[in-house]
Z-matrix of the N, CA and C atoms (Angstrom, degrees):
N
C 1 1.449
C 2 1.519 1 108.46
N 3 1.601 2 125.61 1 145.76
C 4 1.241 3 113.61 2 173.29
C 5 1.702 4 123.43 3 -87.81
N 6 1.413 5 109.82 4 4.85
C 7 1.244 6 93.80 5 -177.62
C 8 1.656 7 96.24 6 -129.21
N 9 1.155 8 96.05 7 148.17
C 10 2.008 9 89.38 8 167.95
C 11 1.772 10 98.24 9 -108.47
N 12 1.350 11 116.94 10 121.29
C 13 1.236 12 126.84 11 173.18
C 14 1.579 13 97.38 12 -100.61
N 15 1.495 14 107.03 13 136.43
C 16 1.447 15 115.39 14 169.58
C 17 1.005 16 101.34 15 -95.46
N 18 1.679 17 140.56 16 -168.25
C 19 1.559 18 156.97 17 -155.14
C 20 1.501 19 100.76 18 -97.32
N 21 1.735 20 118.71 19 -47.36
C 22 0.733 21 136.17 20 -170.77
C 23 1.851 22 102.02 21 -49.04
N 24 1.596 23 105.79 22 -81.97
C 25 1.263 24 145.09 23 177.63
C 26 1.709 25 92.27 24 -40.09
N 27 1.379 26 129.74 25 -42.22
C 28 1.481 27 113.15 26 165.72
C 29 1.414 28 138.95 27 -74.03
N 30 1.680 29 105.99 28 -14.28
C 31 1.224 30 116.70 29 -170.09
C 32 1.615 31 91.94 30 -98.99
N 33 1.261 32 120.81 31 -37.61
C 34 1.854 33 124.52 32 165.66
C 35 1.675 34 93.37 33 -44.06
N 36 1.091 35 114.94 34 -95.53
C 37 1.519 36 105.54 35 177.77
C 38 1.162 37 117.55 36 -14.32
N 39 1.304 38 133.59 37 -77.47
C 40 1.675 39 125.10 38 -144.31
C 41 1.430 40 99.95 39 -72.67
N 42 1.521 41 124.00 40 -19.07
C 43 1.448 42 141.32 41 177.01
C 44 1.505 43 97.13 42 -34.84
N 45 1.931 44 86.65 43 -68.65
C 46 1.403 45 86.48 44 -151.96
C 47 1.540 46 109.16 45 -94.64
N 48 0.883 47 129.45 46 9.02
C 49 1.828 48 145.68 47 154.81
C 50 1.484 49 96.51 48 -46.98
N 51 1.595 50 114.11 49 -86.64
C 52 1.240 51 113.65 50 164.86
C 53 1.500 52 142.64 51 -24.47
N 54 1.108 53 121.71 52 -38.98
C 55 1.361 54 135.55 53 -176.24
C 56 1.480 55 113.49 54 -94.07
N 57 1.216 56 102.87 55 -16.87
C 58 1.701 57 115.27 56 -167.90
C 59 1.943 58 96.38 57 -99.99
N 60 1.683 59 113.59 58 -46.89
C 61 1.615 60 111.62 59 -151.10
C 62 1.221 61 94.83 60 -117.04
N 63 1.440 62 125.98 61 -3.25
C 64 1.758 63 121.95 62 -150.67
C 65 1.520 64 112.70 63 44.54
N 66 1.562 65 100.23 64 178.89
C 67 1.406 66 118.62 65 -153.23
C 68 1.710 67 93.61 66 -62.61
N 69 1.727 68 104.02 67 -48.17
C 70 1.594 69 114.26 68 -162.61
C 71 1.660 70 97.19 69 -45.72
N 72 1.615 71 104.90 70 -91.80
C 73 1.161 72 109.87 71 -173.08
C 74 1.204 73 138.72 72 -26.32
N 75 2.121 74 105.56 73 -32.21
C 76 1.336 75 114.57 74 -171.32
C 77 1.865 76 109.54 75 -78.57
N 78 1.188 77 120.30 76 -15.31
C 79 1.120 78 114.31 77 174.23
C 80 1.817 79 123.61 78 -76.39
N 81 1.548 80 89.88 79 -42.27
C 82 1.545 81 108.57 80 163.96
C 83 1.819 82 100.88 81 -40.44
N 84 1.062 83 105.73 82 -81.84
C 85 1.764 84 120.20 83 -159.27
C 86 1.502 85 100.99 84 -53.36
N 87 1.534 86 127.82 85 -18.55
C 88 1.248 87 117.84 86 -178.30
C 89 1.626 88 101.03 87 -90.53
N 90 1.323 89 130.71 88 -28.92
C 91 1.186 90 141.87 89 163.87
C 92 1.470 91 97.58 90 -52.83
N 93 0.933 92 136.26 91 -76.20
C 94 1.753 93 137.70 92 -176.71
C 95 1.316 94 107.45 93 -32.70
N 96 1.728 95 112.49 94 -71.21
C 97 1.313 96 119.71 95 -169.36
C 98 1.200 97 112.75 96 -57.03
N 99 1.124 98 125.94 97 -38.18
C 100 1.729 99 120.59 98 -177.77
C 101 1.702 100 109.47 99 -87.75
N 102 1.124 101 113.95 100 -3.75
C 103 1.877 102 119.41 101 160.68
C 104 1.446 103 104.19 102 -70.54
N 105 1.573 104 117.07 103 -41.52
C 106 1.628 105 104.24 104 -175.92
C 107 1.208 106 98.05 105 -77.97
N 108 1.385 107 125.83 106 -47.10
C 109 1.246 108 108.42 107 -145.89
C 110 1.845 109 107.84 108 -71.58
N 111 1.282 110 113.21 109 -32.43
C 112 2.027 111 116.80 110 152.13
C 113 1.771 112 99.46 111 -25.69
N 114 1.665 113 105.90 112 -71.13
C 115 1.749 114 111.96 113 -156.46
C 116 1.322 115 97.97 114 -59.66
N 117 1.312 116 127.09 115 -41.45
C 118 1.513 117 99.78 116 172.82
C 119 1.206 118 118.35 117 -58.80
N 120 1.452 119 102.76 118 -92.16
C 121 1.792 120 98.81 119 177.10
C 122 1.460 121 132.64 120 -25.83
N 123 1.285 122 129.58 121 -12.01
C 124 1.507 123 129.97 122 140.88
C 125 1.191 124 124.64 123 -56.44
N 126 1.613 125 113.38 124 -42.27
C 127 1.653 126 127.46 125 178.89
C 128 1.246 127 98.21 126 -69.14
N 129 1.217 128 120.43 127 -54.92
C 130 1.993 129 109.85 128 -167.41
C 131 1.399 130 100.75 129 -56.77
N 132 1.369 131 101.26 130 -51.50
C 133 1.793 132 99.43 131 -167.52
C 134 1.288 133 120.47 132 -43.21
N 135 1.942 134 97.08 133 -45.67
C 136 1.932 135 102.54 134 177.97
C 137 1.630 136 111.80 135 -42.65
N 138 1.185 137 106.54 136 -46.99
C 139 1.366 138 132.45 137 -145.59
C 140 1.648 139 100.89 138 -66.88
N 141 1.895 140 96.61 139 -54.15
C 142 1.139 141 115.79 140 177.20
C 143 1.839 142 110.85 141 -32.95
N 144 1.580 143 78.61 142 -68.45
C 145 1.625 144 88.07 143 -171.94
C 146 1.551 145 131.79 144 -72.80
N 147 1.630 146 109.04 145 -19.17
C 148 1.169 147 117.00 146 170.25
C 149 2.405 148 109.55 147 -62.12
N 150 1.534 149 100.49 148 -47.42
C 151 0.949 150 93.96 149 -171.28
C 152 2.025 151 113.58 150 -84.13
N 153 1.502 152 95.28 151 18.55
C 154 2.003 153 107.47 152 162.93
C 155 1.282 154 107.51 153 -86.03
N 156 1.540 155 114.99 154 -54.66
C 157 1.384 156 118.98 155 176.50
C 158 1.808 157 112.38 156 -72.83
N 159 1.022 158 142.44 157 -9.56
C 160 1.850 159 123.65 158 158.95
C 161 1.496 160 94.55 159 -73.34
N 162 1.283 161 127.62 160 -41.38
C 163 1.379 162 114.90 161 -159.54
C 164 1.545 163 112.33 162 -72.65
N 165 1.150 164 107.10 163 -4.77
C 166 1.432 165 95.07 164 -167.07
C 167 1.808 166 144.31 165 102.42
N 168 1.328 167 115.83 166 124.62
C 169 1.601 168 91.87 167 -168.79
C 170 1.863 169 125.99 168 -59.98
N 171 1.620 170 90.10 169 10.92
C 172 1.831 171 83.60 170 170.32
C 173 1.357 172 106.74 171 -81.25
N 174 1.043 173 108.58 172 -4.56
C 175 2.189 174 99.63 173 -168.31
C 176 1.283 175 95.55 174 -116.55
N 177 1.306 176 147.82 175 -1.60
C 178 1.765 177 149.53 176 168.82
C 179 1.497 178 97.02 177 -33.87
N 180 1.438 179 125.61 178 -27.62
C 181 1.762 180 123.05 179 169.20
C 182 1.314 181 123.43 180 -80.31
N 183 1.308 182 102.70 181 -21.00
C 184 1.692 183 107.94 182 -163.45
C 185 1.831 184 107.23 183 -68.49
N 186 1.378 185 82.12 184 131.80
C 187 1.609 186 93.84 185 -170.05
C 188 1.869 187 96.08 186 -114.90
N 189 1.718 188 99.06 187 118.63
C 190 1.410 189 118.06 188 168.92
C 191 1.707 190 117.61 189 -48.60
N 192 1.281 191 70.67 190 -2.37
C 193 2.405 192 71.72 191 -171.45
C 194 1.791 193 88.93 192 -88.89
N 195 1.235 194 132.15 193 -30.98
C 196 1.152 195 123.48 194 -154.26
C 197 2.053 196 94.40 195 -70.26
N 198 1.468 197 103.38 196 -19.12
C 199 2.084 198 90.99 197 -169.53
C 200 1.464 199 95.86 198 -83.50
N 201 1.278 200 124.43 199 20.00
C 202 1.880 201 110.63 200 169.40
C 203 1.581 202 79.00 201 -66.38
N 204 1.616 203 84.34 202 163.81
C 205 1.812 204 103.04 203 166.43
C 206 1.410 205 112.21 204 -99.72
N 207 1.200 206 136.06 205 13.50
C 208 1.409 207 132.47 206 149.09
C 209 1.394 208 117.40 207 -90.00
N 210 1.431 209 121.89 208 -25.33
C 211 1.139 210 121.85 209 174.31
C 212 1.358 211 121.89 210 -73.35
N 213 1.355 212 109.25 211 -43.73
C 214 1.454 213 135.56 212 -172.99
C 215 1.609 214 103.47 213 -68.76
N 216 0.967 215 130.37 214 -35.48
C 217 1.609 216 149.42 215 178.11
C 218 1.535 217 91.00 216 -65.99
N 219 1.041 218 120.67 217 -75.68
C 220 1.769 219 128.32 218 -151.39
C 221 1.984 220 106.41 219 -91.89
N 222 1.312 221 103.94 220 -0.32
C 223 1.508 222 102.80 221 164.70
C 224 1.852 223 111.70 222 -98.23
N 225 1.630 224 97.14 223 -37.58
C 226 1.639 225 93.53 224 -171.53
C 227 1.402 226 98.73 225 -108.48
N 228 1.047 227 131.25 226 -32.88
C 229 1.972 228 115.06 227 -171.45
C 230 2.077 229 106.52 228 -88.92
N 231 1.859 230 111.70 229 -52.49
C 232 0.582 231 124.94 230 -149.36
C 233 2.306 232 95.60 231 -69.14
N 234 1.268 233 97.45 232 -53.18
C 235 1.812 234 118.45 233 -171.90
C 236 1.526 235 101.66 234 -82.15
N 237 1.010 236 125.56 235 13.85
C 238 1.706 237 115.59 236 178.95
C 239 1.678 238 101.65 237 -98.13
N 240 0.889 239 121.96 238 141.87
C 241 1.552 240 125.47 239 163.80
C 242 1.673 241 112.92 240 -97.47
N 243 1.190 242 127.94 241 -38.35
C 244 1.524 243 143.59 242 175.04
C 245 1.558 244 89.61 243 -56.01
N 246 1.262 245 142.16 244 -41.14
C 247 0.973 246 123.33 245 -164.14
C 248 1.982 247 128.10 246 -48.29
N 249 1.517 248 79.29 247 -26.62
C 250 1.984 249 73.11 248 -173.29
C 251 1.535 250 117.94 249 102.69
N 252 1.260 251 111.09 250 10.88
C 253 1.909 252 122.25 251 -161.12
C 254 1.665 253 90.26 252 -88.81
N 255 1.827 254 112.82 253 -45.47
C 256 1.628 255 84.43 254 178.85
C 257 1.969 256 122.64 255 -74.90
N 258 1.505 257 109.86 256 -26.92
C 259 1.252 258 112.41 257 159.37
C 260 1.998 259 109.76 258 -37.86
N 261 1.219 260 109.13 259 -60.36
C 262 1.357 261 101.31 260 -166.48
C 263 1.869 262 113.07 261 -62.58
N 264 1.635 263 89.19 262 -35.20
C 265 1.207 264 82.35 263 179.48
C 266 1.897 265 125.52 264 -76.95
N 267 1.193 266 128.05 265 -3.86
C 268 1.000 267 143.41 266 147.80
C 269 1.487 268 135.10 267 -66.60
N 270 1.282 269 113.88 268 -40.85
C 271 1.761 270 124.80 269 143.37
C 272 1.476 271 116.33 270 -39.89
N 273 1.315 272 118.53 271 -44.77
C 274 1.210 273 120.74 272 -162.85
C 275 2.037 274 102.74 273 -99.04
N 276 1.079 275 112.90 274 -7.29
C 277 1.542 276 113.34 275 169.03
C 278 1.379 277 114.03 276 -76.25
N 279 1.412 278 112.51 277 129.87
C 280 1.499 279 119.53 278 -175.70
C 281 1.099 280 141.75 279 -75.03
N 282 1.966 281 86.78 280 -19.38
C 283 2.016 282 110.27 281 -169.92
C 284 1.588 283 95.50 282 -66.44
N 285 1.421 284 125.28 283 -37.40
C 286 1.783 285 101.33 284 176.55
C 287 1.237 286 121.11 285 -42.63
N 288 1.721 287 105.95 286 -59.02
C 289 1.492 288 101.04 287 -165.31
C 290 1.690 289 113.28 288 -77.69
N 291 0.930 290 111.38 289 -12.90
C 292 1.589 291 122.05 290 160.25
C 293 1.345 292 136.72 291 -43.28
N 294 1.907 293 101.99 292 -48.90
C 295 1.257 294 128.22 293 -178.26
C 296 1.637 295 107.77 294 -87.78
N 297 1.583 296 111.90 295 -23.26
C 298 1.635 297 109.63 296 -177.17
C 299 1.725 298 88.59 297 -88.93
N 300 1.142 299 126.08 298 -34.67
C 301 1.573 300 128.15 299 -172.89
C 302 1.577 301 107.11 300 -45.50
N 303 2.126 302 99.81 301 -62.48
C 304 1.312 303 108.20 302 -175.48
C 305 1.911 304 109.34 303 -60.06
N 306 0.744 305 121.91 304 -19.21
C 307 1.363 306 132.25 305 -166.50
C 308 1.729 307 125.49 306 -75.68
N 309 1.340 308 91.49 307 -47.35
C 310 1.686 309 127.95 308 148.51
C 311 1.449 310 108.79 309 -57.11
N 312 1.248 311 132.21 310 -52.26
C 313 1.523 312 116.77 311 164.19
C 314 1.229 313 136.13 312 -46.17
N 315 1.806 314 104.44 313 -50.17
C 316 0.933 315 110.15 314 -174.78
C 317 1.402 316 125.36 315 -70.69
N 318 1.622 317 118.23 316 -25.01
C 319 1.206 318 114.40 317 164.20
C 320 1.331 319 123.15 318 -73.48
N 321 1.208 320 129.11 319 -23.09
C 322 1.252 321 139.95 320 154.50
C 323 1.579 322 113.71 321 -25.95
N 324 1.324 323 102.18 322 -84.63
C 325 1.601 324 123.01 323 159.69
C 326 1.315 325 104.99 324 -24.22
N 327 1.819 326 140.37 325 -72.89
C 328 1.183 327 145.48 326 -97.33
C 329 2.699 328 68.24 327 -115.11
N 330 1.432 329 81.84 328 -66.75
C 331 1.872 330 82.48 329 165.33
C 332 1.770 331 116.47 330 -22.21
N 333 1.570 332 88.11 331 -70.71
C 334 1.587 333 91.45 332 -171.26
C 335 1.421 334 108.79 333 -65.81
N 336 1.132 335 152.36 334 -55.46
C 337 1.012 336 146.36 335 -165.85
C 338 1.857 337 117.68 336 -70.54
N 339 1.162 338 115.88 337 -11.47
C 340 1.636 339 133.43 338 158.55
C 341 1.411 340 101.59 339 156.51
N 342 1.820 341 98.52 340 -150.86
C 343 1.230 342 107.84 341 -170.99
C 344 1.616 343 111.31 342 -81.36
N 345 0.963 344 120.11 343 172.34
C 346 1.373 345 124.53 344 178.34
C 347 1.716 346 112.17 345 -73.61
N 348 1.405 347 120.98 346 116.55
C 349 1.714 348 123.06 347 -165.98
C 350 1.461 349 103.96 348 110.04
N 351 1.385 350 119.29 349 -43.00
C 352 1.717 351 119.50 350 -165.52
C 353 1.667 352 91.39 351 -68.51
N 354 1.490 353 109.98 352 140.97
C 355 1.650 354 101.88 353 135.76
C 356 0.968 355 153.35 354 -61.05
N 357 1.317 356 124.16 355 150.04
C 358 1.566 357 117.49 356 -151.29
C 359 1.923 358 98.41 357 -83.18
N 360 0.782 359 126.11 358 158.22
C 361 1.555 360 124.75 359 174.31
C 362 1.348 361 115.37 360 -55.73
N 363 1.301 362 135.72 361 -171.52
C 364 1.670 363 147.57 362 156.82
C 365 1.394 364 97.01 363 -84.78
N 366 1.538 365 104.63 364 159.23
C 367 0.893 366 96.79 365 -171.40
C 368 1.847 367 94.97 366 -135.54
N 369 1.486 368 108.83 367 130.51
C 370 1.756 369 127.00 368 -157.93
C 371 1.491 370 77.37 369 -60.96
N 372 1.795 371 97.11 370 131.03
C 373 1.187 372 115.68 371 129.39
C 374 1.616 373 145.09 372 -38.26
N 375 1.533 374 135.75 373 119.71
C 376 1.565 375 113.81 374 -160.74
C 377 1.449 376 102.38 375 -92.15
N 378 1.309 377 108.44 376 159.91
C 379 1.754 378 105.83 377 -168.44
C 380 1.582 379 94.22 378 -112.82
N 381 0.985 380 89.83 379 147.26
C 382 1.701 381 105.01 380 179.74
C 383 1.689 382 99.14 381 -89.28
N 384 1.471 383 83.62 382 118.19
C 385 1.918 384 89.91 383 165.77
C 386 1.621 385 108.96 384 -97.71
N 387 1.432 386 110.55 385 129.31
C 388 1.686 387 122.15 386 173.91
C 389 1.716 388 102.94 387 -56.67
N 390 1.160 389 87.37 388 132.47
C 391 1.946 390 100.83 389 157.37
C 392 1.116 391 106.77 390 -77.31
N 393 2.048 392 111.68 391 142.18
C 394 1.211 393 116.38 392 -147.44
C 395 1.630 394 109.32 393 -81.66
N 396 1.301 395 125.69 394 -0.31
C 397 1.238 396 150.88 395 166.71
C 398 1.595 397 106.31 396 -91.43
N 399 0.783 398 144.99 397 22.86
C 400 1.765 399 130.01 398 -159.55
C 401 1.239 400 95.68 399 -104.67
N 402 1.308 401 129.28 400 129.00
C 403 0.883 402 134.62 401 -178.10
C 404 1.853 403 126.04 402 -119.09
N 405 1.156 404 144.93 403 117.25
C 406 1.517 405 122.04 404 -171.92
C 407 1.150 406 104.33 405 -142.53
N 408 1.171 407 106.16 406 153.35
C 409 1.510 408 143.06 407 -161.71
C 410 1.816 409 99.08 408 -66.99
N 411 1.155 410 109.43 409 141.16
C 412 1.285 411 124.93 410 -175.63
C 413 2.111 412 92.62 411 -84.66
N 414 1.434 413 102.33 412 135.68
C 415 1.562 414 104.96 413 166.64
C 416 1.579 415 106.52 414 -34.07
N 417 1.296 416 113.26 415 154.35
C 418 1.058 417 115.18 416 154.59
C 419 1.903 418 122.73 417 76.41
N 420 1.487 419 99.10 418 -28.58
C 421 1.620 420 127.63 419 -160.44
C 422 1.652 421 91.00 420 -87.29
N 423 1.556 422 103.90 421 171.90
C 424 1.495 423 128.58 422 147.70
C 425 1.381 424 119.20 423 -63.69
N 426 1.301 425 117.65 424 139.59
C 427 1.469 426 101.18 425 167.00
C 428 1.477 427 132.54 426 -96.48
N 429 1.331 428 116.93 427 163.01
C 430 1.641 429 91.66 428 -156.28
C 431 1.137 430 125.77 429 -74.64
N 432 1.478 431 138.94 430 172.18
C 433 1.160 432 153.18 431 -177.08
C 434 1.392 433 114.00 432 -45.95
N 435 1.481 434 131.64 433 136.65
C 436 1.198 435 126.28 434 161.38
C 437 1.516 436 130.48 435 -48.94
N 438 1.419 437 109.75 436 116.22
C 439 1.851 438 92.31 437 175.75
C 440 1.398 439 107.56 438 -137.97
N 441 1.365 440 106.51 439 122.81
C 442 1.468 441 131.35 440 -150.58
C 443 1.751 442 80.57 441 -84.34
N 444 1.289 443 146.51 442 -18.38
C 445 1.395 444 101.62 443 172.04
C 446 1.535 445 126.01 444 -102.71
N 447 1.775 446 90.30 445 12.33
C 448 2.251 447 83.40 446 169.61
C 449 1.608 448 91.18 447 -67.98
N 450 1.327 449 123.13 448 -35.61
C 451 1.679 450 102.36 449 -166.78
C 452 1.673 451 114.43 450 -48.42
C-alpha cells in the first residue's frame, strides 16, 4: 500500500469528511473514492500482467517493486560481491603507498648512513653558539641589569 494510515490519522480524516461534506455526501464520496481507487489497481494489474506476458516466461518473476531506486541500488550495486567494491575500496586505501613510502626512507637512511650491517656512526653533539649580546650572571652574583638595546 502507499500510504500507512495510523488510527489516529483515520479518525482526523473522517473528522474532517464529516464536518466538511456531512454524513449524506460523506458516504457518497467514500463510495466514489474507493471505486477509483479498485479502477486503478485493476489497470496496473492489467498492465502489470499484460507487460509479464510480452516479456516472456523468463520474467513471470519479475517484480515491479525491484525499479524503485532504493531497491534497485541495494539489490544490484549495494548486494553484489562480483562487483569489484572491495577491489575499489582497497585502491583507494593509503596505508600501501604509505608503508612502501615509509620503506623507501628507510633505506634511504640505512644507504646514507653506510652499508647495510655496518653501524651507523655517533652522531656530533650541536654546540650552542652565544648571542653576541648574551650576557650571564656570575655564580653566586646579581644578574645584570636590563638593557633595552641588546633587544
Amino acid at each position: 500500500m502507499f500510504f500507512d494510515v495510523g488510527p489516529l490519522e483515520l479518525v482526523t480524516l473522517a473528522a474532517m469528511g464529516f464536518l466538511l461534506f456531512g454524513p449524506e455526501r460523506l458516504a457518497e464520496g467514500i463510495r466514489t473514492v474507493s471505486g477509483f481507487v479498485r479502477t486503478v489497481r485493476e489497470i496496473s494489474d492489467g498492465a502489470r500482467d499484460e507487460i509479464r506476458s510480452e516479456l516472456g516466461p523468463e520474467f513471470q518473476d519479475f517484480d515491479f517493486g525491484d525499479l524503485h531506486p532504493k531497491t534497485f541500488v541495494r539489490r544490484h550495486v549495494l548486494d553484489r560481491d562480483g562487483l569489484g567494491l572491495d577491489e575499489v575500496r582497497d585502491a583507494l586505501d593509503p596505508r600501501r603507498e604509505l608503508t612502501g613510502a615509509a620503506d623507501a626512507v628507510r633505506e634511504a637512511v640505512a644507504g646514507v648512513a653506510g652499508v647495510a650491517g655496518e653501524p651507523t656512526p655517533p652522531r656530533a653533539e650541536p654546540t650552542r653558539v652565544p648571542l653576541a649580546k648574551e650576557t650571564r650572571a656570575e655564580p653566586g652574583g646579581t644578574p645584570p641589569a636590563f638593557d633595552p638595546d641588546a633587544t
